[in-house]
C-alpha positions as CSV (number, residue, x, y, z in Angstrom):
1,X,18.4,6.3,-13.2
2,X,17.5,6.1,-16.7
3,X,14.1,5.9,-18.3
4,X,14.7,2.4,-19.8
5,X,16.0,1.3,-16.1
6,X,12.8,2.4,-15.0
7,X,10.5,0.5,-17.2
8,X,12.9,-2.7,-16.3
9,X,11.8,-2.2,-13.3
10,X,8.7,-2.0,-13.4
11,X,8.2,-4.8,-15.5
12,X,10.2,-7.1,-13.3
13,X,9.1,-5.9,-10.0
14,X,5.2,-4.6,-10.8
15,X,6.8,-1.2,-8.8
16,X,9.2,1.4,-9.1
17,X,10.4,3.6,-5.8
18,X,10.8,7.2,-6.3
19,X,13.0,8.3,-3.5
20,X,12.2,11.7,-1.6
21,X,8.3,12.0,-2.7
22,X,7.5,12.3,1.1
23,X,9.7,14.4,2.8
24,X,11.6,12.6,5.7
25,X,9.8,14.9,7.7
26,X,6.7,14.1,6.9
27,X,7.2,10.1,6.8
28,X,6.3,9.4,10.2
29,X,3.1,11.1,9.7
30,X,2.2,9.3,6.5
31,X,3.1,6.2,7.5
32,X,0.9,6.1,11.2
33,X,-1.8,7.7,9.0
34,X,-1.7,4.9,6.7
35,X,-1.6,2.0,9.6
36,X,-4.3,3.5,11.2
37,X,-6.2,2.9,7.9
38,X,-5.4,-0.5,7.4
39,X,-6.4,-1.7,10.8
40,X,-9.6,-0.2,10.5
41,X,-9.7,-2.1,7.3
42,X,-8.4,-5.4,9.0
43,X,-11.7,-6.8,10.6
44,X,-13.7,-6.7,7.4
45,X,-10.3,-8.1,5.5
46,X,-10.2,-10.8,8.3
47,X,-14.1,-11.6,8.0
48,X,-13.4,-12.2,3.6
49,X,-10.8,-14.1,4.3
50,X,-12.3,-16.7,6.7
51,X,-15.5,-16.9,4.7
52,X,-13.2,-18.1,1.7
53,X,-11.1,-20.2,3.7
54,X,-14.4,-21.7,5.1
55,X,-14.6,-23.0,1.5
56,X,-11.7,-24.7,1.5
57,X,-9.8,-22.2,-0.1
58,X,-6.1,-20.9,1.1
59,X,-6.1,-17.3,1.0
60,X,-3.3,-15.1,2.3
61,X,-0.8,-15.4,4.4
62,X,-1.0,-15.1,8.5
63,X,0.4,-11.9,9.8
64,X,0.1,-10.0,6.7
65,X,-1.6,-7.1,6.4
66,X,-3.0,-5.7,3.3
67,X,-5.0,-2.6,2.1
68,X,-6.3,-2.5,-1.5
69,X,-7.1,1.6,-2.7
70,X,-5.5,2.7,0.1
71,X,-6.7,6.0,-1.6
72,X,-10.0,5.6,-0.7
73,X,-9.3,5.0,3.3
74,X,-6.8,8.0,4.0
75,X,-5.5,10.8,1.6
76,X,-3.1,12.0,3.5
77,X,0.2,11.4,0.7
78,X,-2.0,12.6,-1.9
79,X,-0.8,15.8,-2.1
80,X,2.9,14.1,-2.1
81,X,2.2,12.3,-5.5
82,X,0.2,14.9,-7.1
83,X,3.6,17.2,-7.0
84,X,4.6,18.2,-9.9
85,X,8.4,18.4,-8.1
């Protein structure tokens, strides 16, 4: 894919994929690892989201998990996107 592709991309989608970062190997791993985070997050999530609602306010969507900085909860594919490969 080329460069300008790329930046199409990322412009359109807010994201670009870059297949093969985390070995297949290791994508099971990651991926519990990274759960696992964002269920311990979920409670305080939850607890945000109900006070703002409280408000009156319509804030995410049921069912729907979501972890902001998922950096700062587990570092386990950190070593996968610091690659230089």
């Amino acid at each position: 894919m080329s460069v300008s592709s790329i930046v199409s991309q990322l412009h359109r989608d807010g994201f670009y994929v870059v297949d093969g970062v985390i070995p297949e190997t290791d994508v099971a791993h990651v991926r519990e690892d990274v759960v696992a985070a964002q269920v311990r997050c979920n409670a305080a999530s939850e607890a945000a989201r109900a006070a703002t609602r409280a408000k009156g306010h319509r804030v995410g969507a049921d069912g729907v998990g979501r972890l902001r900085q998922v950096i700062n909860e587990t570092q386990v594919f950190a070593p996968y996107v610091a690659s230089r490969k």
